[in-house]
TIMINU-493993 format. One line per field, with one value per residue: residue in one letter; x, y, z of N, C-alpha, C in turn. Coordinates in steps of 0.2 Angstrom, whole numbers. Last residue first. Layout:
residues N
aa = (A  ...)
neast = (X  ...)
nnorth = (Y  ...)
nup = (Z  ...)
caeast = (X  ...)
canorth = (Y  ...)
caup = (Z  ...)
ceast = (X  ...)
cnorth = (Y  ...)
cup = (Z  ...)
***
This chain:
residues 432
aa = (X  X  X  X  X  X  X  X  X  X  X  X  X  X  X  X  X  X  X  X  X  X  X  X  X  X  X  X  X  X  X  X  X  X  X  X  X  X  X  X  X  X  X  X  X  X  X  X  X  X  X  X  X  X  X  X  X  X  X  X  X  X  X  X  X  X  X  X  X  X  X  X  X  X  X  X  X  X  X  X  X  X  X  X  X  X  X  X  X  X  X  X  X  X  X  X  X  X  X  X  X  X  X  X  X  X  X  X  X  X  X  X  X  X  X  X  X  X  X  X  X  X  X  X  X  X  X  X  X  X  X  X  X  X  X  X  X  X  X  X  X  X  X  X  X  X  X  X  X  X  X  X  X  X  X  X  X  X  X  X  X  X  X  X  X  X  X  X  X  X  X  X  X  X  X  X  X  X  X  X  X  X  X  X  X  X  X  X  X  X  X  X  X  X  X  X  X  X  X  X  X  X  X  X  X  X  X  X  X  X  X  X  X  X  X  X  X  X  X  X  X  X  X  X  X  X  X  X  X  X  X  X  X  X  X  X  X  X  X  X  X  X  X  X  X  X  X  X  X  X  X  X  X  X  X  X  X  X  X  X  X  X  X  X  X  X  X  X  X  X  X  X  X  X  X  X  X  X  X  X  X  X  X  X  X  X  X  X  X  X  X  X  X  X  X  X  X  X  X  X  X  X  X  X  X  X  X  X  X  X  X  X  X  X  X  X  X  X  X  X  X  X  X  X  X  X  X  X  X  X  X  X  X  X  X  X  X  X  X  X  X  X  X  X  X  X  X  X  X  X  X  X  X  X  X  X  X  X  X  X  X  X  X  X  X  X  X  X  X  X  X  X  X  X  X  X  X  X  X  X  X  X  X  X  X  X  X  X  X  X  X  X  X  X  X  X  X  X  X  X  X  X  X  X  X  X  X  X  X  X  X  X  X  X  X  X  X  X  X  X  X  X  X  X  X  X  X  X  X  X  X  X)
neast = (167  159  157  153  151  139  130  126  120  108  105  100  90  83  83  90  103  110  125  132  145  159  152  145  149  159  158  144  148  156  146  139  145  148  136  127  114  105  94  93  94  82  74  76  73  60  59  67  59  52  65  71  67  58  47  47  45  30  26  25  20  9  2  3  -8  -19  -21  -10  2  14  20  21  36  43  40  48  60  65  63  76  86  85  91  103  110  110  118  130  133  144  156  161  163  153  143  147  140  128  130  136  128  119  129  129  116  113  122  116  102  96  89  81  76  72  70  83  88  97  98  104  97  105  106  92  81  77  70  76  79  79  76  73  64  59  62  80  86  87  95  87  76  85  95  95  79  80  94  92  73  62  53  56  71  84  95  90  86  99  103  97  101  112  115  104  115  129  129  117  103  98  114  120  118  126  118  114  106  97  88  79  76  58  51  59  62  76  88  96  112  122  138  142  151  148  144  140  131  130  115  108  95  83  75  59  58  57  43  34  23  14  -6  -17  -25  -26  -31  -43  -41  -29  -34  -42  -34  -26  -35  -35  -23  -20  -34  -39  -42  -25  -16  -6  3  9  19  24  29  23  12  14  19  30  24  13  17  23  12  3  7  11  0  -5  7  17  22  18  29  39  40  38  43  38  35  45  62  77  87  87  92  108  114  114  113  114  107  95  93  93  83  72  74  71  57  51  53  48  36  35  34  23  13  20  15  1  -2  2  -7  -19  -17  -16  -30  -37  -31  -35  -50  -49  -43  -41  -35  -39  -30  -31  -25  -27  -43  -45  -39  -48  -61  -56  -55  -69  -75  -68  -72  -83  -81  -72  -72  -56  -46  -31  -19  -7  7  26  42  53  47  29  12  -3  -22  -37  -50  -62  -77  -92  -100  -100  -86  -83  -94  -91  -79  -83  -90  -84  -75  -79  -75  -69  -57  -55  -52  -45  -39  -26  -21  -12  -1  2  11  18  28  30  39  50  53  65  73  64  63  61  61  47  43  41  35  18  11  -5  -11  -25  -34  -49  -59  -63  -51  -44  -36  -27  -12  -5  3  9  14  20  18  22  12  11  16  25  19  23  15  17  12  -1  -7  -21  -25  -32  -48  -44  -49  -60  -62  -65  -66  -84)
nnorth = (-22  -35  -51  -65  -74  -74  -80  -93  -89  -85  -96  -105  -97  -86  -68  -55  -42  -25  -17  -1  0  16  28  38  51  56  51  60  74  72  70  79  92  88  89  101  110  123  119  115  126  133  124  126  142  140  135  143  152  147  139  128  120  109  117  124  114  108  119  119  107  109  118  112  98  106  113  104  105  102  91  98  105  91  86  96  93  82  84  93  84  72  81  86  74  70  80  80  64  58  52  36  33  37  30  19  13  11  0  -12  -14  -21  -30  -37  -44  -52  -59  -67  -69  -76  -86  -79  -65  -49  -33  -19  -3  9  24  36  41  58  62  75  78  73  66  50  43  25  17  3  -13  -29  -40  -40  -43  -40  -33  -21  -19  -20  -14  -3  4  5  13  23  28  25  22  31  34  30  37  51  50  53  62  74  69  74  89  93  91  94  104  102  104  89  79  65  47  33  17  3  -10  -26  -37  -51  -64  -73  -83  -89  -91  -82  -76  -62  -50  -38  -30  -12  2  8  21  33  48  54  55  69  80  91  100  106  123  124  128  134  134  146  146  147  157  155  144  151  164  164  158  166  177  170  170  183  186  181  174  158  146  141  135  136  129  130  123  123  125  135  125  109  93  88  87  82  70  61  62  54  42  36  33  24  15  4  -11  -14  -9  -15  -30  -27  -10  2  11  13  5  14  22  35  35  25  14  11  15  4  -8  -3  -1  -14  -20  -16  -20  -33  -34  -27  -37  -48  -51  -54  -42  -34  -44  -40  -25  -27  -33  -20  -12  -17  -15  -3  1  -7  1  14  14  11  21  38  51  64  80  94  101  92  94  107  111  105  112  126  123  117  131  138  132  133  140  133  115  109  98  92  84  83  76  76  75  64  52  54  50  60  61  74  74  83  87  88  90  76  73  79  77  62  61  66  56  46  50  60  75  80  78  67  53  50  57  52  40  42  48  38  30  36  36  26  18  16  15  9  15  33  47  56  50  52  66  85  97  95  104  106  111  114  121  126  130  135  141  150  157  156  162  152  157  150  154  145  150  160  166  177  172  174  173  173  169  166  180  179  176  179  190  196  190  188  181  178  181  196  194  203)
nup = (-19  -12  -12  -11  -2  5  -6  -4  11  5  -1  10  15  5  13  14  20  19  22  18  9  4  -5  -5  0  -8  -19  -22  -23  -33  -43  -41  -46  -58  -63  -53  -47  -51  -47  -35  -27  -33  -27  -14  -12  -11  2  10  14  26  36  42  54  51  53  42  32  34  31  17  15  19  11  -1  1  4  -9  -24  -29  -25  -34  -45  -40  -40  -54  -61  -53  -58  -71  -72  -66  -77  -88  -83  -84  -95  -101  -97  -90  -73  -71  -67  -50  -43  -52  -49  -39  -43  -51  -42  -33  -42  -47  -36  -34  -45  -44  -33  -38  -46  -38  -34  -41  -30  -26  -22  -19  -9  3  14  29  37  51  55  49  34  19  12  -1  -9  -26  -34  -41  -44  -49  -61  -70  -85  -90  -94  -87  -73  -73  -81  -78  -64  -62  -70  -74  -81  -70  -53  -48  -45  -52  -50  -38  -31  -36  -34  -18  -18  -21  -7  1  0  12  23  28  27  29  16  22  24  14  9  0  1  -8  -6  -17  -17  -9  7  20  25  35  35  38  37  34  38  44  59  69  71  74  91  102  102  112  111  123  128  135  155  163  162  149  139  138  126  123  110  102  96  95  85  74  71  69  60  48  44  42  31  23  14  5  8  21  35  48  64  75  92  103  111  117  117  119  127  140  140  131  139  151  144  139  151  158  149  144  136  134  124  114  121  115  102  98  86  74  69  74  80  73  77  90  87  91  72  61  53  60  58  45  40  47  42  28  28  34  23  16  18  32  45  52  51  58  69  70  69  81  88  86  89  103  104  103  113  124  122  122  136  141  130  130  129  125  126  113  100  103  103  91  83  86  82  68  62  64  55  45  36  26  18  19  25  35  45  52  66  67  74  67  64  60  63  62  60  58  53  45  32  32  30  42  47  50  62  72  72  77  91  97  95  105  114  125  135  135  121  108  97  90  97  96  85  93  102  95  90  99  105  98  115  127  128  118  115  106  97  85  85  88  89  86  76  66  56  42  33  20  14  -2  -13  -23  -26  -16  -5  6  17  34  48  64  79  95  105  110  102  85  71  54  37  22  3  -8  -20  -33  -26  -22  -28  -24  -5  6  20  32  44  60  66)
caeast = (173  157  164  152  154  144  131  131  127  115  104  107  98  82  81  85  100  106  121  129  139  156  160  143  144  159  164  144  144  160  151  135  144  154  137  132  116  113  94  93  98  86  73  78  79  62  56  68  63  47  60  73  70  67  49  46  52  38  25  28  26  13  3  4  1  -15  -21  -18  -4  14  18  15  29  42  39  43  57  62  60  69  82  86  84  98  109  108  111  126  134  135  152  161  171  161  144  147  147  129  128  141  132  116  125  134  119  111  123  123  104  100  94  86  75  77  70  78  87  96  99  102  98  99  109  99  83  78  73  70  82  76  82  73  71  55  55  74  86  82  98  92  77  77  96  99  84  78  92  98  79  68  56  54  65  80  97  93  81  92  106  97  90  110  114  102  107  126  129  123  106  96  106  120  117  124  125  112  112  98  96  80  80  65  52  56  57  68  85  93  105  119  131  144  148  153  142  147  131  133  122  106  101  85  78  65  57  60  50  40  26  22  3  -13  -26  -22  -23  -43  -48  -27  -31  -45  -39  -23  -31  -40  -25  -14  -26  -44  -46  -31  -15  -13  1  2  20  18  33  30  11  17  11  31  31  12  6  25  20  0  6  17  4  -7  3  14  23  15  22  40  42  32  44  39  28  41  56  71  87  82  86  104  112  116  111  118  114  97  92  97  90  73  74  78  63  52  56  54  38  34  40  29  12  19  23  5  -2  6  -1  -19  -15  -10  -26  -36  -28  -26  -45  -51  -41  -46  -31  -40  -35  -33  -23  -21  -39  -48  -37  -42  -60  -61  -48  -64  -76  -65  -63  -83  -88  -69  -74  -64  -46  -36  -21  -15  6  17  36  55  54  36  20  0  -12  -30  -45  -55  -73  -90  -99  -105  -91  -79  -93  -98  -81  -78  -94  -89  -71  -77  -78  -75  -60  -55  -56  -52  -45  -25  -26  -17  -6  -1  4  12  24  26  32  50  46  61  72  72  61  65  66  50  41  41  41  22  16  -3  -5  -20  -31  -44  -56  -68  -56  -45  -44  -27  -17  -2  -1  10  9  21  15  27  13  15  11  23  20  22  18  17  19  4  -1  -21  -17  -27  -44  -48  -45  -58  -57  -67  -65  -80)
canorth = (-17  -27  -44  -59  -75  -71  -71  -91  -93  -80  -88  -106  -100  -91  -74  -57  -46  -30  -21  -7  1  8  22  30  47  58  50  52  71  73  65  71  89  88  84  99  105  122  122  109  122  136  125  121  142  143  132  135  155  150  145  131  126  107  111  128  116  104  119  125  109  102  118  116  99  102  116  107  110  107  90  94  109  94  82  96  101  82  79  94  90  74  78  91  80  66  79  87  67  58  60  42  32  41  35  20  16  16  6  -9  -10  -15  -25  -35  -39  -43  -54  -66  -64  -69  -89  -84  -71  -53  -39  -23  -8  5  16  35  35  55  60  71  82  71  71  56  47  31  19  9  -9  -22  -37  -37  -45  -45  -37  -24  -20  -24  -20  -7  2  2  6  20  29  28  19  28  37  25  29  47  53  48  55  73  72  67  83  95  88  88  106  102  110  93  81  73  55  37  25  8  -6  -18  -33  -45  -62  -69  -84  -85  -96  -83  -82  -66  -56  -43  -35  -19  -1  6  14  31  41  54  54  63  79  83  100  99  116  127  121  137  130  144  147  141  157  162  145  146  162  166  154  163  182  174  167  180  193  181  177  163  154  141  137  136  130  131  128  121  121  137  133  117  98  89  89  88  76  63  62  62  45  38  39  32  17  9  -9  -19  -8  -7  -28  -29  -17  -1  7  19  7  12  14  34  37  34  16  8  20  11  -8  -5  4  -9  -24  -14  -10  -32  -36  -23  -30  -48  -46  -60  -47  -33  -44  -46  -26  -25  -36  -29  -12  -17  -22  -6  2  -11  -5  12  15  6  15  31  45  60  73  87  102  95  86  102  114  102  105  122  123  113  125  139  130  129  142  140  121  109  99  96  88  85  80  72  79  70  52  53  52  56  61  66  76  80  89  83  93  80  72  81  82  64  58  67  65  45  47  54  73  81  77  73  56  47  57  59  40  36  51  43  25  34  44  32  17  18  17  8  9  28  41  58  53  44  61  82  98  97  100  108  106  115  116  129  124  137  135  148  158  152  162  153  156  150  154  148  146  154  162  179  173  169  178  171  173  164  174  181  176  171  187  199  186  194  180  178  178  194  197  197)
caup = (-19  -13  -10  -16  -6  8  -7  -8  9  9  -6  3  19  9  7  16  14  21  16  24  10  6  -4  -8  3  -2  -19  -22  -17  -28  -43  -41  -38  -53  -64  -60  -47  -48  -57  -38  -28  -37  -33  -15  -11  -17  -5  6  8  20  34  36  54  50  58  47  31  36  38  22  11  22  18  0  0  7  -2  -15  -31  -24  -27  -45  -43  -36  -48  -61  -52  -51  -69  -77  -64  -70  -88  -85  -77  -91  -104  -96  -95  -77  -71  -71  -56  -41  -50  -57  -38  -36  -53  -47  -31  -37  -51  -39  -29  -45  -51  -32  -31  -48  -45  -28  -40  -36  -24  -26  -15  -15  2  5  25  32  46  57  52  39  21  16  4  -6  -21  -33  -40  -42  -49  -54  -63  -81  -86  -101  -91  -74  -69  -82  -85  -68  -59  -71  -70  -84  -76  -61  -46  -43  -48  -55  -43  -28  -37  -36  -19  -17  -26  -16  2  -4  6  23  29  25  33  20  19  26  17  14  -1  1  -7  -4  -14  -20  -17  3  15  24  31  41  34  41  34  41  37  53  67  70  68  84  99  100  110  105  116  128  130  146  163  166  153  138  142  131  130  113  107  99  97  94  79  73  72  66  51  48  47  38  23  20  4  5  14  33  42  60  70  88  101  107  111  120  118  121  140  143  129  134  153  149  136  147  162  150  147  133  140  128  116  123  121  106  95  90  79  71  74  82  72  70  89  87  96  81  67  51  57  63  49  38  48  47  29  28  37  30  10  18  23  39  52  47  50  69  71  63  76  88  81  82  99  105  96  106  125  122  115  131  141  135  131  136  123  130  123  104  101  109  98  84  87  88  70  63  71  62  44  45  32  21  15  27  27  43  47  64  62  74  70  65  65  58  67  58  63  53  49  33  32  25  36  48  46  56  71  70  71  86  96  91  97  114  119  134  142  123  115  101  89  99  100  85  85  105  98  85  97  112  99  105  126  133  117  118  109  103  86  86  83  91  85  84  68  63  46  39  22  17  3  -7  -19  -31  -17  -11  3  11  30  40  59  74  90  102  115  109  93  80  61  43  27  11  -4  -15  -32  -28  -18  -31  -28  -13  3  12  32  36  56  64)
ceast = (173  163  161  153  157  151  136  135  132  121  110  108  101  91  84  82  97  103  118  125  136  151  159  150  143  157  162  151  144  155  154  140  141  152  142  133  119  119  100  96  97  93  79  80  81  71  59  65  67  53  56  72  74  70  54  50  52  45  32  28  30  19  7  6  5  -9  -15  -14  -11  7  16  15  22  36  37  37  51  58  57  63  76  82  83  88  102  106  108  118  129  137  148  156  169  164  148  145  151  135  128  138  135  120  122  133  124  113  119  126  111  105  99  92  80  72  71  78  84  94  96  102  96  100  103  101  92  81  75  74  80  81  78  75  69  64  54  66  83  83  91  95  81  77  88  100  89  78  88  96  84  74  59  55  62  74  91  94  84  86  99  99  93  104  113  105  105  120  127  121  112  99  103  113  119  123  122  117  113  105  94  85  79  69  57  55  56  67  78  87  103  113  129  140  151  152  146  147  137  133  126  113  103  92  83  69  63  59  52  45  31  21  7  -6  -20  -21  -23  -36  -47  -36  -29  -41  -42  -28  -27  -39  -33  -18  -25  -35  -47  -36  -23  -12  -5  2  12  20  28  33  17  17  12  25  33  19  10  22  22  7  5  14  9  -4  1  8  20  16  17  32  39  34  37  42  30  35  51  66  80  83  83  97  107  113  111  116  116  106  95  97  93  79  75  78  70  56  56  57  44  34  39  34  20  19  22  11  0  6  3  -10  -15  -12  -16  -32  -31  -27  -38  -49  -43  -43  -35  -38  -33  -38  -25  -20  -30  -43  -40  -37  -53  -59  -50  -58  -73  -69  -63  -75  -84  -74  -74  -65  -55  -38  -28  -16  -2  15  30  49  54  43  24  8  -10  -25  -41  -52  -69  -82  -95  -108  -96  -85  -88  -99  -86  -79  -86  -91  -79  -75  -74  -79  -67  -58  -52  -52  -46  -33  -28  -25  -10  -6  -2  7  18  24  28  39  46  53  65  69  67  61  68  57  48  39  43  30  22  4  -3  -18  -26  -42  -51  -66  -57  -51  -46  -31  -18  -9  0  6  13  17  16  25  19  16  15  19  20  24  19  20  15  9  4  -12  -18  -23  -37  -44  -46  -55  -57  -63  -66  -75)
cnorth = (-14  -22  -39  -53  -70  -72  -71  -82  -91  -83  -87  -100  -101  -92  -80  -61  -49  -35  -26  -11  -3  7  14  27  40  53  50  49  60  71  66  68  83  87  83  91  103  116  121  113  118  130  127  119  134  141  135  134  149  150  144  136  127  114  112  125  120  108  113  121  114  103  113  120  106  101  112  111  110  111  96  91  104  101  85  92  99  91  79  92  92  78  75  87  84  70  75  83  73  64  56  47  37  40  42  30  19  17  10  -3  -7  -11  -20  -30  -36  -41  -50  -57  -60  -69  -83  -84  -73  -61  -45  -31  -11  -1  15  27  36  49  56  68  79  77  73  59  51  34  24  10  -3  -19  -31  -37  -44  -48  -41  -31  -24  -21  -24  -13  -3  -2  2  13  23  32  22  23  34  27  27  41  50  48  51  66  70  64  76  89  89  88  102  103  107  101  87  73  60  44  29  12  1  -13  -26  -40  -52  -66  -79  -86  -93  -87  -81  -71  -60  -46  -38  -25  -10  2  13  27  41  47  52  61  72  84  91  101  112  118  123  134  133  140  142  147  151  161  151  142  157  165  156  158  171  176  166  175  186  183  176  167  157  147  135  137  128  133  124  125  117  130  135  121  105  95  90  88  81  69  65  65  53  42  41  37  23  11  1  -14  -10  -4  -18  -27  -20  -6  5  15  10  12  12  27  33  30  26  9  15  13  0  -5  3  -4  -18  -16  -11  -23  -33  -26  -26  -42  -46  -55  -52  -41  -41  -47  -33  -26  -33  -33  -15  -15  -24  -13  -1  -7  -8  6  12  6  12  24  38  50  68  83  94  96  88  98  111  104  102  114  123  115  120  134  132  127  139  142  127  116  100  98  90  89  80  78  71  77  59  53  50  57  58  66  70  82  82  86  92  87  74  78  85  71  62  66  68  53  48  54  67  77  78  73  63  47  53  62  48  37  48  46  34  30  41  35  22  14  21  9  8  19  38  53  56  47  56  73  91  93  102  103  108  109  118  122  129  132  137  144  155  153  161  157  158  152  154  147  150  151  157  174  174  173  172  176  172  168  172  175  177  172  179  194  190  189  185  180  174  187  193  199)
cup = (-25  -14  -15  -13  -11  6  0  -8  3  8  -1  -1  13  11  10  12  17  17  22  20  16  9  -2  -8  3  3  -11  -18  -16  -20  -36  -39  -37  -47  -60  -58  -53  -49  -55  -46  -34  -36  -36  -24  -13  -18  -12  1  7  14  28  32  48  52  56  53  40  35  38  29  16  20  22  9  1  7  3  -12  -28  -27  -23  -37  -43  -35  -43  -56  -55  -50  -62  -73  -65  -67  -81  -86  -78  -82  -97  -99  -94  -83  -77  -69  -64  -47  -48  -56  -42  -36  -48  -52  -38  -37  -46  -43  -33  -41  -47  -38  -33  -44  -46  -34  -38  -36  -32  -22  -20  -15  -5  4  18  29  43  50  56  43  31  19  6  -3  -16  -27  -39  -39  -47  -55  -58  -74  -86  -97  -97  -80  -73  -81  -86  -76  -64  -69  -71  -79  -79  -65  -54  -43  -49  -54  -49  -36  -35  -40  -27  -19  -22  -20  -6  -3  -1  13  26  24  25  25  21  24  21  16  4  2  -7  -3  -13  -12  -18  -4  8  20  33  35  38  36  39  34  38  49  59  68  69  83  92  101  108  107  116  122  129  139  152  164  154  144  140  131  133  122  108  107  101  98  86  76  77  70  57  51  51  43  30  19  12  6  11  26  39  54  68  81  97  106  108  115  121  116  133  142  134  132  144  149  138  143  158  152  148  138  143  133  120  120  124  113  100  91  86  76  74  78  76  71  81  87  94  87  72  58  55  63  55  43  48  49  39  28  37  34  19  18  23  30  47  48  47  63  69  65  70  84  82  82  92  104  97  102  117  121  117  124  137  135  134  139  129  129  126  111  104  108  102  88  88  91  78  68  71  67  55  47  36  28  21  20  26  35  47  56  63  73  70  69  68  62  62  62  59  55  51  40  33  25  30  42  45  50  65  68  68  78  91  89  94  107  118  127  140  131  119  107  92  96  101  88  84  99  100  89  92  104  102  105  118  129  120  117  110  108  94  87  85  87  90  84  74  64  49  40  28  21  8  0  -16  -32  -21  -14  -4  9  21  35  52  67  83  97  111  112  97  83  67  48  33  16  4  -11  -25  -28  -20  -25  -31  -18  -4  12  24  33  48  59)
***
């Protein structure tokens, strides 16, 4: 058997990786600090390669991917992660669907057993399809009465047009309703493929054993004849519009929405870095200015997920009726303060400081650790990104804020969501 501790001399060691004969790519980070070993299996595959007809396919699929196997039901499932007091879980994103895993070192290999069942053939039971496809109608149904998911899903809708990313991760009713096994078997066998799996592992076990135990489990699934699908998408063209849609509401809903760098382009680092100054905490600009010294906002801040296509930087707060008109104007009018001054050496620096540290504490389980590597492995950026993002970010000047912002944040797509007479006034208020 082979040994799959970890000597306590590779507490420092670097993450490794090796592909498999059959394309399955391995990451291992060795941890020994804990008697834990965490994995993130992610299949190169997530909402992104979905179409109108059947949006919704990849999370109704990670949903039903624990409960049931040709061989084993949801309950012999359950019973067998529990039983040792182990972690397991899916999850779908625009870009991957993701099995995590999370068990003390003895039973890492009956867990990676089980999730090798769960991945080849899961059995997709009618009776699971039909209530977790109703629980997520009634979610799609719950999002439509929040105002703050109303106007993100406008936004998105309006920036990405006809791309992949404008579609809902759940769905809509229409295209869940219409979600059937044969769809799910059809997706499972065209997307579920050894060379189109990457395997990260981080914690008390190394390369050599972790290799020994996942070719145990994959060594025997075959590459497919039929060559892997690949993502072709059409280009972000769609052109900076508004839209709004009346609610009963107590506050007004303003979103601000550009389109980003992708991840490989040369802006991803300072936008990350603007995103972080704008909109990350209390002592970000937004905050500060708008909801502190202004008193316009209950809640303000900015996002910009990392993405394999064009990335959404948006801005966003919810207001009272009475504000709207000011705080829309102030949304923008910090977003655009941007291009007109360079942020000063001090205000960069504290910045940075910030997200590095942010970044490093996102970075201290198992788990996190392995999610880390394995999602750059997905975006195709390797093991030598993570170092390679740190050093961007120590890089990042106050010239490039300014130049990336000029680039990006010009004009905006803007969603809004509050009551009839709120918009009214606001189609009043010119963003220039």
């Amino acid at each position: 058997m082979t040994d799959n501790l970890a000597s306590p001399a590779s507490t420092d060691q670097l993450p490794q990786r090796r592909v498999l004969d059959n394309g399955i790519v391995v990451l291992v980070k060795p941890n020994p600090t804990a008697d834990i070993v965490a994995a993130r299996l992610f299949m190169r595959c997530g909402s992104g390669w979905e179409t109108e007809e059947n949006a919704g396919l990849t999370n109704l699929l990670a949903a039903l991917l624990t409960r049931g196997t040709e061989t084993l039901s949801s309950l012999d499932i359950a019973e067998q992660v529990e039983s040792v007091g182990a972690g397991l879980g899916t999850d779908a994103a625009t870009d991957y669907l993701l099995l995590s895993l999370k068990t003390v070192s003895a039973d890492f290999a009956s867990l990676l057993t089980l999730a090798g069942e769960i991945l080849r053939s899961p059995s997709f039971p009618e009776s699971e399809l039909s209530l977790e496809r109703r629980l997520i109608l009634q979610n799609i149904r719950t999002q439509r009465e929040q105002p703050m998911a109303i106007a993100f899903e406008a936004l998105r809708q309006s920036m990405y047009g006809e791309h992949p990313y404008a579609l809902p991760s759940l769905g809509t009713d229409e295209s869940v309703a219409n979600l059937s096994q044969e769809l799910l078997r059809a997706y499972h066998q065209r997307h579920f493929r050894p060379d189109n799996l990457v395997i990260s592992i981080a914690g008390r076990i190394d390369l050599d054993g972790a290799i020994a135990q996942i070719e145990a489990v994959f060594g025997d699934w075959t590459v497919p004849t039929e060559p892997l699908p690949q993502l072709t998408l059409p280009a972000v063209s769609t052109q900076p519009g508004r839209v709004q849609q009346a609610q009963p509401t107590h506050q007004a809903i303003l979103m601000l929405g550009y389109q980003g760098p992708t991840v490989g382009e040369s802006g991803y680092a300072p936008m990350k870095v603007i995103n972080a100054y704008l909109g990350n905490g209390m002592s970000s600009r937004l905050f500060v200015e708008l909801r502190e010294k202004q008193g316009l906002a209950y809640e303000v801040s900015t996002f910009y997920p990392t993405r394999l296509e064009v990335a959404p930087f948006g801005a966003y707060m919810g207001t009272s009726p009475d504000n709207a008109a000011r705080a829309l104007q102030g949304l923008h009018h910090e977003v655009k303060r941007l291009i007109e001054a360079p942020l000063s050496v001090e205000e960069v620096e504290a910045t940075r400081n910030k997200m590095l540290g942010q970044y490093l504490l996102g970075k201290q389980t198992n788990a996190q650790i392995a999610q880390v590597y394995g999602w750059y492995e997905t975006l195709g950026l390797g093991l030598d990104f993570d170092d390679a993002f740190q050093a961007q970010l120590q890089q990042v000047s106050a010239r490039d804020i300014q130049e990336t912002a000029t680039q990006y944040l010009q004009k905006p797509f803007v969603s809004l969501v509050g009551p009839q007479d709120v918009l009214t006034e606001l189609d009043g208020v010119e963003l220039v």
